[in-house]
mmCIF file as Biopython writes it, N, C-alpha, C and O atoms, coordinates in Angstrom:
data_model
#
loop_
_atom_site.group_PDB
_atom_site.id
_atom_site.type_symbol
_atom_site.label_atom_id
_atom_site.label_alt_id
_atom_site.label_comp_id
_atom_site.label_asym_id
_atom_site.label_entity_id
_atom_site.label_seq_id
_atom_site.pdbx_PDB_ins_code
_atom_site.Cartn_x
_atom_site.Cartn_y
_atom_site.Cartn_z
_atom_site.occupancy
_atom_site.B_iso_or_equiv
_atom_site.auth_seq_id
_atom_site.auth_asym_id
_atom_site.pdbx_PDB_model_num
ATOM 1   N N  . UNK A ? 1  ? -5.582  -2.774  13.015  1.0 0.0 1  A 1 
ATOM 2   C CA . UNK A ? 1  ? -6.582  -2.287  12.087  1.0 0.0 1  A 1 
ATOM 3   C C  . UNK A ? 1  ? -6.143  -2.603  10.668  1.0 0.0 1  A 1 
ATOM 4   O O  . UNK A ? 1  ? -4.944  -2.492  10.415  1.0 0.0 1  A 1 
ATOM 5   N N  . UNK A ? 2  ? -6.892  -2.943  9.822   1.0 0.0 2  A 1 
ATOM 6   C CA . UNK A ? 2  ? -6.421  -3.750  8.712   1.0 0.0 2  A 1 
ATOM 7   C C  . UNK A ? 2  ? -7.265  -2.486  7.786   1.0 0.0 2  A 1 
ATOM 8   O O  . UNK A ? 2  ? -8.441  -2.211  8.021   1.0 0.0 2  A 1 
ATOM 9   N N  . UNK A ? 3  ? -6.419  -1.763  6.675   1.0 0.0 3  A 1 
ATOM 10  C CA . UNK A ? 3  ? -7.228  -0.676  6.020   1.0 0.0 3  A 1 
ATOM 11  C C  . UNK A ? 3  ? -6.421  -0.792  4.105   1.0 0.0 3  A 1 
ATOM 12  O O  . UNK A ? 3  ? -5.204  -0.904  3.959   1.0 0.0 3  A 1 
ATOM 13  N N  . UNK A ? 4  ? -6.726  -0.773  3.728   1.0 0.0 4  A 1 
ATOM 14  C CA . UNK A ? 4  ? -7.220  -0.432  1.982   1.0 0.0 4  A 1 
ATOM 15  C C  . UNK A ? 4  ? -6.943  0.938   1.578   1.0 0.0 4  A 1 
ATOM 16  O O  . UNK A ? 4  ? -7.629  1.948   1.734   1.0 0.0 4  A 1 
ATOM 17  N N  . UNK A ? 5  ? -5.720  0.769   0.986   1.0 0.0 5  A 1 
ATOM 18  C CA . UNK A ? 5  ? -4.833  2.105   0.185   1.0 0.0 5  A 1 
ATOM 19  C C  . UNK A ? 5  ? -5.187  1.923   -1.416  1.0 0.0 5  A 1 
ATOM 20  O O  . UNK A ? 5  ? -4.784  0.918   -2.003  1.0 0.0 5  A 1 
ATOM 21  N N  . UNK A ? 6  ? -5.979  2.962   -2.119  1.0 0.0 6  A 1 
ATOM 22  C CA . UNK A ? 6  ? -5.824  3.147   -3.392  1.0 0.0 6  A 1 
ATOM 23  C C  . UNK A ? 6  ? -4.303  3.980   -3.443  1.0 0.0 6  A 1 
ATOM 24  O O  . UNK A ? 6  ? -4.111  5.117   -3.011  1.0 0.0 6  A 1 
ATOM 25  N N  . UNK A ? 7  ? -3.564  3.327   -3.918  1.0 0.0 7  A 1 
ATOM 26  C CA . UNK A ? 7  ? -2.586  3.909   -4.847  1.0 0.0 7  A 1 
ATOM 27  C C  . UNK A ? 7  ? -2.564  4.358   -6.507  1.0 0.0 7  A 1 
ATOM 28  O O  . UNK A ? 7  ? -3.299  3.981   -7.420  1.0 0.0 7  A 1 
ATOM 29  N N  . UNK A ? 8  ? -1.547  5.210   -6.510  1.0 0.0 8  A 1 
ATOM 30  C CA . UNK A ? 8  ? -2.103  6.140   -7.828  1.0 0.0 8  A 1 
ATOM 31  C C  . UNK A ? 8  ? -0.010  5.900   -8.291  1.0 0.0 8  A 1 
ATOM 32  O O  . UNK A ? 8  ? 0.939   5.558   -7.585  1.0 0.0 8  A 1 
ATOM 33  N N  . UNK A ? 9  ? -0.110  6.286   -9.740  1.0 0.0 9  A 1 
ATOM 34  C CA . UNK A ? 9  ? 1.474   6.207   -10.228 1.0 0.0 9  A 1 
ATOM 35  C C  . UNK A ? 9  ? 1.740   4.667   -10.529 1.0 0.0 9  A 1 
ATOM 36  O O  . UNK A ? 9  ? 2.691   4.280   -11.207 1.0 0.0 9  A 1 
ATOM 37  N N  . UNK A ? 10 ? 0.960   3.984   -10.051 1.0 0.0 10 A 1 
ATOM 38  C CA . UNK A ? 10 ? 1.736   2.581   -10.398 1.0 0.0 10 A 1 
ATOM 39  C C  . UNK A ? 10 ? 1.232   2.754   -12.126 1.0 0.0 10 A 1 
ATOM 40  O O  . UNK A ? 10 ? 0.388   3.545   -12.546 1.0 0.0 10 A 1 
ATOM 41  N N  . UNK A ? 11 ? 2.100   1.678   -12.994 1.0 0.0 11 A 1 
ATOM 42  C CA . UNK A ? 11 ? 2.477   1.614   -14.237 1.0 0.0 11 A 1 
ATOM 43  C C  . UNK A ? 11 ? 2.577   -0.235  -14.824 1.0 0.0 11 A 1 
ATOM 44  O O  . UNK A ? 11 ? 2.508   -0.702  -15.961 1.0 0.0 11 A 1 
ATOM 45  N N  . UNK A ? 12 ? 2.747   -0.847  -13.593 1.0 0.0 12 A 1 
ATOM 46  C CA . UNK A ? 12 ? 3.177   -2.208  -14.404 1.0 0.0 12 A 1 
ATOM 47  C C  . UNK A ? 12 ? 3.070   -3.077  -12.856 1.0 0.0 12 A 1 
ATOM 48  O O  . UNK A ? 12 ? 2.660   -2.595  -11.800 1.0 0.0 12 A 1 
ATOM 49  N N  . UNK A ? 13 ? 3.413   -4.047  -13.013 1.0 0.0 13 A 1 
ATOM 50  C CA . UNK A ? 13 ? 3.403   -5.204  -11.956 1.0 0.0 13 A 1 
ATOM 51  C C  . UNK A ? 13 ? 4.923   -4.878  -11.328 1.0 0.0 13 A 1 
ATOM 52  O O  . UNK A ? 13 ? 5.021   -5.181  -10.140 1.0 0.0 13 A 1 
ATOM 53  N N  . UNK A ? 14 ? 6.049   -4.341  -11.906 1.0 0.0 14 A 1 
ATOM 54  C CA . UNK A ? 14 ? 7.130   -4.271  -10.913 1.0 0.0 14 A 1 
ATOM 55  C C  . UNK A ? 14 ? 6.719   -3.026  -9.871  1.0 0.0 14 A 1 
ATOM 56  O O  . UNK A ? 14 ? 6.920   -3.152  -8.663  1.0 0.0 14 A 1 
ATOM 57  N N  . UNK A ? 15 ? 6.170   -1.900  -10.397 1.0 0.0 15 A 1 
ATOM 58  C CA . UNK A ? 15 ? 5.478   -0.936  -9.304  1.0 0.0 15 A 1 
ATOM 59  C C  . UNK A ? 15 ? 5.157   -1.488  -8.209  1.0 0.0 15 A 1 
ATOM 60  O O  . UNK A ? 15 ? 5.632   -1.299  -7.089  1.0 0.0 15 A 1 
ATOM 61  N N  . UNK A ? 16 ? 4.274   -2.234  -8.568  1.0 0.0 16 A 1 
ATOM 62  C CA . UNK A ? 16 ? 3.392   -2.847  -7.366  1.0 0.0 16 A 1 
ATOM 63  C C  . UNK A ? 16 ? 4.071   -3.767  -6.347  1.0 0.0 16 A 1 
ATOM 64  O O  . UNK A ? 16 ? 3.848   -3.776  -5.137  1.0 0.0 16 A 1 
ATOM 65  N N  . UNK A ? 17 ? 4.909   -4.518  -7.000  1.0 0.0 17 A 1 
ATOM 66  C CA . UNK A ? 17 ? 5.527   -4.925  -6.442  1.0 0.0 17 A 1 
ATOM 67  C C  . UNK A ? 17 ? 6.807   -4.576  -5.702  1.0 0.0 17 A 1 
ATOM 68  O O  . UNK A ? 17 ? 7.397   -5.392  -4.994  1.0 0.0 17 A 1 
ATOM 69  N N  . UNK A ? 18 ? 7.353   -2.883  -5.968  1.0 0.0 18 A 1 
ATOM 70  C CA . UNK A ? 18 ? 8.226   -2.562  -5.541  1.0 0.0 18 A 1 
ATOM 71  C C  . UNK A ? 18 ? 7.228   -1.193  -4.323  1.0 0.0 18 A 1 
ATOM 72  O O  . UNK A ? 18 ? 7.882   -0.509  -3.536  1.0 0.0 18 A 1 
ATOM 73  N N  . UNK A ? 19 ? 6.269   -1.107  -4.387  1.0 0.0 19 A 1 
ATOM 74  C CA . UNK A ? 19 ? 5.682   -0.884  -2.978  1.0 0.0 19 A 1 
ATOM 75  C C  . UNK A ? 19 ? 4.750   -2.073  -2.232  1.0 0.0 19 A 1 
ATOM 76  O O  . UNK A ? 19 ? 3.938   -1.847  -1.335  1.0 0.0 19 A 1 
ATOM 77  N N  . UNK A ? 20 ? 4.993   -3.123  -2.693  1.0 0.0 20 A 1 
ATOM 78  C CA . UNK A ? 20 ? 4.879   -4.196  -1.841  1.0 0.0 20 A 1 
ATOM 79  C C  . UNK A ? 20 ? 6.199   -4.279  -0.697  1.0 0.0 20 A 1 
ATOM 80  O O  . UNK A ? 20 ? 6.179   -4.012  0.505   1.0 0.0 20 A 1 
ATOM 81  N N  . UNK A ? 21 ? 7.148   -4.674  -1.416  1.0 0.0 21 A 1 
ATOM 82  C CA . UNK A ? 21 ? 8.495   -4.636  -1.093  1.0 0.0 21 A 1 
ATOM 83  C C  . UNK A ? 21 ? 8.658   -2.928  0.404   1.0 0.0 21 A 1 
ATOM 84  O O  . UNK A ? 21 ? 8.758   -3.231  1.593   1.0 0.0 21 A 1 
ATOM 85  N N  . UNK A ? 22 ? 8.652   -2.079  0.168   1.0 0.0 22 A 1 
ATOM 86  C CA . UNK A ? 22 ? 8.913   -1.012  0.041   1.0 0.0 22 A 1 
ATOM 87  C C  . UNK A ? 22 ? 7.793   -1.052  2.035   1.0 0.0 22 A 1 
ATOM 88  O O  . UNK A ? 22 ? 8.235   -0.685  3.124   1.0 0.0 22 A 1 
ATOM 89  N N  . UNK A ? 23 ? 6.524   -1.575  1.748   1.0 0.0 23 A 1 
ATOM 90  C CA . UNK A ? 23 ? 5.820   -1.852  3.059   1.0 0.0 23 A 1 
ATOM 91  C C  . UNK A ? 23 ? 6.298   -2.989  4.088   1.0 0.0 23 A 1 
ATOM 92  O O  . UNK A ? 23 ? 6.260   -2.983  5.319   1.0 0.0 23 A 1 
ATOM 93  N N  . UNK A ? 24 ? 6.739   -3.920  3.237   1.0 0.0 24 A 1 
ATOM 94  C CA . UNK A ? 24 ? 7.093   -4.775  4.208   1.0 0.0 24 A 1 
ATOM 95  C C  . UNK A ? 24 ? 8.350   -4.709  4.667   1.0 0.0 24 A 1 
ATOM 96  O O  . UNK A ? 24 ? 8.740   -5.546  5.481   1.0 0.0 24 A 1 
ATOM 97  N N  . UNK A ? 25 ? 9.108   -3.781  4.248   1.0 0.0 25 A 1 
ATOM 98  C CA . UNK A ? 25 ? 10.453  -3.286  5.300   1.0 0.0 25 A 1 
ATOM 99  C C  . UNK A ? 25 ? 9.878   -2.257  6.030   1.0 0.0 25 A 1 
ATOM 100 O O  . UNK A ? 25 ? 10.598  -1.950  6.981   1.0 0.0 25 A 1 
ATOM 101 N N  . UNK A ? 26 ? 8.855   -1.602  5.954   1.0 0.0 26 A 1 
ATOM 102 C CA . UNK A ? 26 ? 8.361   -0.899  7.064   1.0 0.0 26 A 1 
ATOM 103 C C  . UNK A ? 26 ? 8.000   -1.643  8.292   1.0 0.0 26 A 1 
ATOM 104 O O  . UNK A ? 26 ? 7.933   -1.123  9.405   1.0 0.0 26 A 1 
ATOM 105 N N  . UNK A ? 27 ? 7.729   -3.118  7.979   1.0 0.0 27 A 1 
ATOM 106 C CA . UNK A ? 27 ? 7.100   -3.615  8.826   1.0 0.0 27 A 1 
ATOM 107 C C  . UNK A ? 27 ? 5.445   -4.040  8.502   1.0 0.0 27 A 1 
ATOM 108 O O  . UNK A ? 27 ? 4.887   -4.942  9.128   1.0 0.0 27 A 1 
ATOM 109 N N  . UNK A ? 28 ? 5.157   -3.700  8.043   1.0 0.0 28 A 1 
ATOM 110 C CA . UNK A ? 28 ? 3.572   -4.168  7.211   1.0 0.0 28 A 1 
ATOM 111 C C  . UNK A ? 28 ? 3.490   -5.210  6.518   1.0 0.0 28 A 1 
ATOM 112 O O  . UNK A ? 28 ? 4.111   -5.772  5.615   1.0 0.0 28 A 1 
ATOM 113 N N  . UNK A ? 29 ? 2.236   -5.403  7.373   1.0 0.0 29 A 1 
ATOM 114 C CA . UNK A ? 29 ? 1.876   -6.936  6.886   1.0 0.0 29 A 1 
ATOM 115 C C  . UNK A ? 29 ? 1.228   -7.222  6.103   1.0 0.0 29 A 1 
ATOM 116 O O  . UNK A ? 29 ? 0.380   -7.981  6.573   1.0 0.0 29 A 1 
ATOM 117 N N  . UNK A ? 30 ? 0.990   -6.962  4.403   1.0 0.0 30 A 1 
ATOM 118 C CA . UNK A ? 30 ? 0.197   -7.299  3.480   1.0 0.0 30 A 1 
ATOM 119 C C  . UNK A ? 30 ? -0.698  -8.337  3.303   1.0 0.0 30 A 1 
ATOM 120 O O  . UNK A ? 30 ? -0.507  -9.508  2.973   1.0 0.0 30 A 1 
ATOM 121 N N  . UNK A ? 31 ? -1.682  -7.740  3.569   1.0 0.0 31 A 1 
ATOM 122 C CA . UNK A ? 31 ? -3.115  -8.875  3.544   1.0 0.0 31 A 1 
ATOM 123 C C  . UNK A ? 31 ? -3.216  -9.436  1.791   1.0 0.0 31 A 1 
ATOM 124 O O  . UNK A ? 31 ? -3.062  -10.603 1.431   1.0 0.0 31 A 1 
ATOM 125 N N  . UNK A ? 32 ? -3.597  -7.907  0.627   1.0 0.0 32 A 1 
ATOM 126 C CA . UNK A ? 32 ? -3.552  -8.420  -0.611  1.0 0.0 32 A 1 
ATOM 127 C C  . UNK A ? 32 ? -2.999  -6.897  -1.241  1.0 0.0 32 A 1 
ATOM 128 O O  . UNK A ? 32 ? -2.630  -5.790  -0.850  1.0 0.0 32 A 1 
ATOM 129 N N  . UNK A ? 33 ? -3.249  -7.778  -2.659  1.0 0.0 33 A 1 
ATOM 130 C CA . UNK A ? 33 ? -2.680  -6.453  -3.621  1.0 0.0 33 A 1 
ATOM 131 C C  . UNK A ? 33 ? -3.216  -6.906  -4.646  1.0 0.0 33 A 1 
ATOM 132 O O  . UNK A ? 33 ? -3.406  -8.081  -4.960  1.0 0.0 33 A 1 
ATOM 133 N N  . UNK A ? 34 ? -3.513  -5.788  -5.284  1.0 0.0 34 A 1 
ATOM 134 C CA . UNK A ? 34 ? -4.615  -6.016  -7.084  1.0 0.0 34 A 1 
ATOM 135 C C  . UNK A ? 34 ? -3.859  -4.709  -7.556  1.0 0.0 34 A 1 
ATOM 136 O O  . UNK A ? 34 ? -3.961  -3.544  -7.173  1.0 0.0 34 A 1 
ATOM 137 N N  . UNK A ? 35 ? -3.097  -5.282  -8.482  1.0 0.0 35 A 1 
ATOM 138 C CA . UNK A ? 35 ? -2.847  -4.517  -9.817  1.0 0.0 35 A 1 
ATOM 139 C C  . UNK A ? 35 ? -4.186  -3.278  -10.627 1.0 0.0 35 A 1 
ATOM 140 O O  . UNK A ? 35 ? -4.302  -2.088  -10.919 1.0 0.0 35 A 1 
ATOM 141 N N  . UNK A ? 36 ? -4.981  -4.610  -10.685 1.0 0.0 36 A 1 
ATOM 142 C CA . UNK A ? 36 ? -6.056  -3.949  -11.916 1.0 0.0 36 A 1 
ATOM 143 C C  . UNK A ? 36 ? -6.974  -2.836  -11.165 1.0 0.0 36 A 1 
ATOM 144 O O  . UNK A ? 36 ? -7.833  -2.197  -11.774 1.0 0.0 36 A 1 
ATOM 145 N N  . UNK A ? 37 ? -6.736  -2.689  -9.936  1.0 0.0 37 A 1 
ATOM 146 C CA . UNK A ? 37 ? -8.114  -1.393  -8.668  1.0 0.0 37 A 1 
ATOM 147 C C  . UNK A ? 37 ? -7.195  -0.943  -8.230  1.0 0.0 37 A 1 
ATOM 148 O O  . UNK A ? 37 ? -7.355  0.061   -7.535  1.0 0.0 37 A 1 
ATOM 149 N N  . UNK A ? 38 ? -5.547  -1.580  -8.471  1.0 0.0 38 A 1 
ATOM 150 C CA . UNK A ? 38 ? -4.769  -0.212  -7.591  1.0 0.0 38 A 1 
ATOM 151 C C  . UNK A ? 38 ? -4.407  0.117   -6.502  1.0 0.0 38 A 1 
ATOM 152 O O  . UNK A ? 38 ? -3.908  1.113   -5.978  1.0 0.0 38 A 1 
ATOM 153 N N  . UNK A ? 39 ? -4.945  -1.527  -6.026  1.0 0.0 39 A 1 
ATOM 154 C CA . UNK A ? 39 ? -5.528  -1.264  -4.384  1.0 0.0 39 A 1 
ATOM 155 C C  . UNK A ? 39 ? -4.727  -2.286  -3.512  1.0 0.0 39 A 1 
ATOM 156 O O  . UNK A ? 39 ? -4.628  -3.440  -3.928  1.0 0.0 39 A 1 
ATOM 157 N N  . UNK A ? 40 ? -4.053  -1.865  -2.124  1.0 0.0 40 A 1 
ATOM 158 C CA . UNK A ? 40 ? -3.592  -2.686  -1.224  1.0 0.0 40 A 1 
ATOM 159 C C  . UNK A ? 40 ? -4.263  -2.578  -0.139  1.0 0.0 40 A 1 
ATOM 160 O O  . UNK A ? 40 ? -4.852  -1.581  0.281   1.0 0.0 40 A 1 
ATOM 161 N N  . UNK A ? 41 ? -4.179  -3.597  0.320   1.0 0.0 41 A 1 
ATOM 162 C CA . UNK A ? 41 ? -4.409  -3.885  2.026   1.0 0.0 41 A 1 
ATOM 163 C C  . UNK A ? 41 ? -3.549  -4.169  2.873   1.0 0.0 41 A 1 
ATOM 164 O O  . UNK A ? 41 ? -2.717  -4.983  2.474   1.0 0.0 41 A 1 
ATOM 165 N N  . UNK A ? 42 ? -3.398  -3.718  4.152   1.0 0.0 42 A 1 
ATOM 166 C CA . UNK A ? 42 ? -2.245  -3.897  4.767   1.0 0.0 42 A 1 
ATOM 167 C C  . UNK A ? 42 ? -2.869  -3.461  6.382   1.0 0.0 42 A 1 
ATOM 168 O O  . UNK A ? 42 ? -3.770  -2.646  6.580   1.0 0.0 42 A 1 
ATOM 169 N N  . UNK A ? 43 ? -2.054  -4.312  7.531   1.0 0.0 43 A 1 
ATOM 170 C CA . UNK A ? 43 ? -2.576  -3.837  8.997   1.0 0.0 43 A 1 
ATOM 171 C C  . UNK A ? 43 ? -1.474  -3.272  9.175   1.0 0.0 43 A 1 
ATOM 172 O O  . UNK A ? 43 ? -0.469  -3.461  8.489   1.0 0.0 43 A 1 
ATOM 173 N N  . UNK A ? 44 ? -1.612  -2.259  10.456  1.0 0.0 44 A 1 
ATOM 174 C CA . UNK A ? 44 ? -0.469  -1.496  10.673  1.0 0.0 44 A 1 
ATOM 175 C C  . UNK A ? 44 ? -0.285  0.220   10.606  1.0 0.0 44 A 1 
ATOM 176 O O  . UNK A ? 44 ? -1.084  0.931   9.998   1.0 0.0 44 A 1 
ATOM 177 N N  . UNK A ? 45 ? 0.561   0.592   11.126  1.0 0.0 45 A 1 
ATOM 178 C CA . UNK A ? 45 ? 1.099   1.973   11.086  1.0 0.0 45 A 1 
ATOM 179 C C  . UNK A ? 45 ? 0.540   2.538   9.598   1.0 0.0 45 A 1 
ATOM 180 O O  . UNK A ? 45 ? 1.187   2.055   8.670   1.0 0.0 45 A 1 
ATOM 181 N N  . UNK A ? 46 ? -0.456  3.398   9.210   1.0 0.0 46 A 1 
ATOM 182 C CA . UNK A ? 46 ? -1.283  3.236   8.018   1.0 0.0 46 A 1 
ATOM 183 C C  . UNK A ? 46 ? -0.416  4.746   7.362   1.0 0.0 46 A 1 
ATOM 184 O O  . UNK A ? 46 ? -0.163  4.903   6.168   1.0 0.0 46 A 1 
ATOM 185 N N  . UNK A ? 47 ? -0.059  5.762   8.491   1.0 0.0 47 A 1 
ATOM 186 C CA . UNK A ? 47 ? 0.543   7.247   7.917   1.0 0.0 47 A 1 
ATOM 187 C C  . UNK A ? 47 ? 1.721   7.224   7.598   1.0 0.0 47 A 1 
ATOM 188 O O  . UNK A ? 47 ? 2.048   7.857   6.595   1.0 0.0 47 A 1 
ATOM 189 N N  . UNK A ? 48 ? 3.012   6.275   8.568   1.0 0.0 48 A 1 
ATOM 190 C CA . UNK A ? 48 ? 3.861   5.637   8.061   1.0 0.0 48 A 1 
ATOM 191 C C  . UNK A ? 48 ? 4.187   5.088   6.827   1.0 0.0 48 A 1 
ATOM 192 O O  . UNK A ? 48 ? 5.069   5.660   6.186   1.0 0.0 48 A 1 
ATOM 193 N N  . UNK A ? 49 ? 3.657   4.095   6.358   1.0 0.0 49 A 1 
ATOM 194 C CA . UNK A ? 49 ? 3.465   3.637   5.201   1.0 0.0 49 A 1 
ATOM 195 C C  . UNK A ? 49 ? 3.239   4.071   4.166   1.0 0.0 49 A 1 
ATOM 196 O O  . UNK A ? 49 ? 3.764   3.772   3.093   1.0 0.0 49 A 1 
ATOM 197 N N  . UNK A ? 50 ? 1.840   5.372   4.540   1.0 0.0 50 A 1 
ATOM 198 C CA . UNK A ? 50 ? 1.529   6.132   3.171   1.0 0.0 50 A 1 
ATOM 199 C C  . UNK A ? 50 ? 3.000   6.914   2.422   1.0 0.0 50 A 1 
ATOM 200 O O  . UNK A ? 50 ? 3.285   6.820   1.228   1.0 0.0 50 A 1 
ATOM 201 N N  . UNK A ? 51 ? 3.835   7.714   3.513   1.0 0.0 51 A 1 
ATOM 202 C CA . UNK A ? 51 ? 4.547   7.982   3.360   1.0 0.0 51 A 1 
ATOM 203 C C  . UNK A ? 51 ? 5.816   7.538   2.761   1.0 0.0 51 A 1 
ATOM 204 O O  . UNK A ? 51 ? 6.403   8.085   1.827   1.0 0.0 51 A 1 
ATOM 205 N N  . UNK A ? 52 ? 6.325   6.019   3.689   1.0 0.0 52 A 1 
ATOM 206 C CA . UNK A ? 52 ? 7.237   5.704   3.062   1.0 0.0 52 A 1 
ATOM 207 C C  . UNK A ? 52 ? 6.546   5.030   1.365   1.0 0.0 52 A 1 
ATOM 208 O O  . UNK A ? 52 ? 7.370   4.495   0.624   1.0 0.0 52 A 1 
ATOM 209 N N  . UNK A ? 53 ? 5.214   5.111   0.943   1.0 0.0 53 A 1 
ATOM 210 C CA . UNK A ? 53 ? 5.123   4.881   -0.641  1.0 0.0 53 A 1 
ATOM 211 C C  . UNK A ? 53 ? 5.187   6.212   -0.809  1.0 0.0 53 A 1 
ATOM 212 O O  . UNK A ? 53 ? 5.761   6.237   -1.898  1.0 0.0 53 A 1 
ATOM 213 N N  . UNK A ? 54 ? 5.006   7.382   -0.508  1.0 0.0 54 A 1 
ATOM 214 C CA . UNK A ? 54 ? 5.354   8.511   -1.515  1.0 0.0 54 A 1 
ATOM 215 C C  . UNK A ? 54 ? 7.198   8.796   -1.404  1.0 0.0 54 A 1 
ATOM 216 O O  . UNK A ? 54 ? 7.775   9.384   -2.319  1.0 0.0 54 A 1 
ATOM 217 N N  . UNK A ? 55 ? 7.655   8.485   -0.650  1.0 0.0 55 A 1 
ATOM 218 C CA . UNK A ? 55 ? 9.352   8.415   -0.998  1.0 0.0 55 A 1 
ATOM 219 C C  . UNK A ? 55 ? 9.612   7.628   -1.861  1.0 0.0 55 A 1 
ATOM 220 O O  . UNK A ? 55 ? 10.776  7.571   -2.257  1.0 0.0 55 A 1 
ATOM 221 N N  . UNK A ? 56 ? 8.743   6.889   -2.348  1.0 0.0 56 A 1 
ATOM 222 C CA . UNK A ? 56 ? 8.762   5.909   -3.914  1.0 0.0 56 A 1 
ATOM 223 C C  . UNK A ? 56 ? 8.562   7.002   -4.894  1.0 0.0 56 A 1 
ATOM 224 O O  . UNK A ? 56 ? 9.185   6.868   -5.948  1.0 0.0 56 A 1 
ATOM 225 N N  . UNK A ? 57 ? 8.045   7.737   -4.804  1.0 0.0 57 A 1 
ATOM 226 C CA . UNK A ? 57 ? 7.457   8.410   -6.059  1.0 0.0 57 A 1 
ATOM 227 C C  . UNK A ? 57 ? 5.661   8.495   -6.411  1.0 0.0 57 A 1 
ATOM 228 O O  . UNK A ? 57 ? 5.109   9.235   -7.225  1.0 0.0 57 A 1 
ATOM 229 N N  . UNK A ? 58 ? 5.059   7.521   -5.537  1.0 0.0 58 A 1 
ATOM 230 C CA . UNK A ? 58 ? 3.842   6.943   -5.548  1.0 0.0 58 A 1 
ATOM 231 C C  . UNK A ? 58 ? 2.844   7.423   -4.625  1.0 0.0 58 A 1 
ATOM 232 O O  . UNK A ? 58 ? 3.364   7.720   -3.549  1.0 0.0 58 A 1 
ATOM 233 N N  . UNK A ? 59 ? 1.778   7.578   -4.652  1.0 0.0 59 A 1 
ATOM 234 C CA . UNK A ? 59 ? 1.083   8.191   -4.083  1.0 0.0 59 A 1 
ATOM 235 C C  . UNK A ? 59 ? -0.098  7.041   -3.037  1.0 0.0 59 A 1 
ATOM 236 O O  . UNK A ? 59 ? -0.444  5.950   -3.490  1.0 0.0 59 A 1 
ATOM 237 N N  . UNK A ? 60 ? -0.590  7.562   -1.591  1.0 0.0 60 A 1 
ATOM 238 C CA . UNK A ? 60 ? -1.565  6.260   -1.585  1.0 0.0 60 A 1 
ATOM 239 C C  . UNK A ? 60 ? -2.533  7.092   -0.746  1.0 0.0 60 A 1 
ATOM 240 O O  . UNK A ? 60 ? -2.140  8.136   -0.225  1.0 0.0 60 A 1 
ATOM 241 N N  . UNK A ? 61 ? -3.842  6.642   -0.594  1.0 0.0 61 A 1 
ATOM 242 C CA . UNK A ? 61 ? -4.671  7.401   0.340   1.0 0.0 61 A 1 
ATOM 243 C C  . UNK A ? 61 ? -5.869  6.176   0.914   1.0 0.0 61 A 1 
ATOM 244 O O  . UNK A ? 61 ? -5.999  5.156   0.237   1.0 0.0 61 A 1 
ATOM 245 N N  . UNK A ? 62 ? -6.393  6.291   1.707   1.0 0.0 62 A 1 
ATOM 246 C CA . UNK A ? 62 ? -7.288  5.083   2.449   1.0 0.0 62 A 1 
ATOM 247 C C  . UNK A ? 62 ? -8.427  5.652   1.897   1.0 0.0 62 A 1 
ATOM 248 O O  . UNK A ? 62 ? -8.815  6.798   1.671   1.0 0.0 62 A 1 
ATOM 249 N N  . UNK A ? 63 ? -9.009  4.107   1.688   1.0 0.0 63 A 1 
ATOM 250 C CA . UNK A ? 63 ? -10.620 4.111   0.853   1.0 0.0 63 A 1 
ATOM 251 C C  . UNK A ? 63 ? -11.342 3.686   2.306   1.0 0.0 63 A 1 
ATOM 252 O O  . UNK A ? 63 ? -12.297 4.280   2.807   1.0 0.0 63 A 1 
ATOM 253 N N  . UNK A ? 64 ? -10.565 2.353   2.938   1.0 0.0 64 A 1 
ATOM 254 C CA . UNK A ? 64 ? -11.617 1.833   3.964   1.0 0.0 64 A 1 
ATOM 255 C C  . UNK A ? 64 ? -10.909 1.607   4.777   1.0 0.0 64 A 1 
ATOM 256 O O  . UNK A ? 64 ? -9.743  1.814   4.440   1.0 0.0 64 A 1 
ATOM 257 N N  . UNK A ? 65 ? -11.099 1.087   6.242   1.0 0.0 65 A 1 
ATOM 258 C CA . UNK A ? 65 ? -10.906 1.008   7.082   1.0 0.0 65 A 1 
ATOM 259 C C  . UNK A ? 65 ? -11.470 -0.256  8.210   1.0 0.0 65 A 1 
ATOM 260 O O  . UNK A ? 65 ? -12.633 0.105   8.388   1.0 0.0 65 A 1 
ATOM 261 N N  . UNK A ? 66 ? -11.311 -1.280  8.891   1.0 0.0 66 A 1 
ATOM 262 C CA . UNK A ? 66 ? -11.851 -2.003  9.320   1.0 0.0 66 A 1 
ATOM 263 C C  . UNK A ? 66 ? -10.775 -3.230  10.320  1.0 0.0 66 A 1 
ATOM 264 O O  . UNK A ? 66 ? -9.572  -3.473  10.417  1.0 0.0 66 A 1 
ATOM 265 N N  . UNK A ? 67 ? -11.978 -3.712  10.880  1.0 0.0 67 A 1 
ATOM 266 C CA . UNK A ? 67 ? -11.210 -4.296  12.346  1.0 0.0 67 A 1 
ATOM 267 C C  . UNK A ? 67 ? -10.533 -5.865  11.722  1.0 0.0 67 A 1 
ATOM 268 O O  . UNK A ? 67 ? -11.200 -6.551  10.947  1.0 0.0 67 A 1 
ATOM 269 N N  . UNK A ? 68 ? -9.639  -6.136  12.019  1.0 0.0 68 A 1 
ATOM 270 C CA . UNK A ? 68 ? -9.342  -7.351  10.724  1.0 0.0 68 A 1 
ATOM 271 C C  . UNK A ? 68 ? -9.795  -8.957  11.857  1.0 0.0 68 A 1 
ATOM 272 O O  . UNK A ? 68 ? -9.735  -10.089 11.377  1.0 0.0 68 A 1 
#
């Protein structure tokens, strides 16, 4: 299932990129990422993930959801 996390707390492009980082040692497979909406996509373990971004400091919650 391929689903769309608004994240909240990011600040700059290393943020983003350090819960880029941060998913794909979970194992997640990043479809995309936009700075400027805040927003990732990723298939995979979706509660997992949310989580290991709030052990960042960062917050994330699902907008959408869909069959990839």
């Amino acid at each position: 299932m391929r689903v769309k996390l608004e994240l909240s707390g990011l600040t700059c492009h290393g943020c983003m990129m350090t819960v880029k980082n941060v998913l794909t040692k979970e194992g997640a497979k990043v479809v995309s990422i936009d700075l400027r909406s805040a927003e990732i996509e990723v298939d995979g373990d979706v509660e997992r993930y949310i989580k290991a971004i709030e052990r960042f400091g960062y917050s994330a919650k699902v907008v959408e959801a869909s069959e990839p």
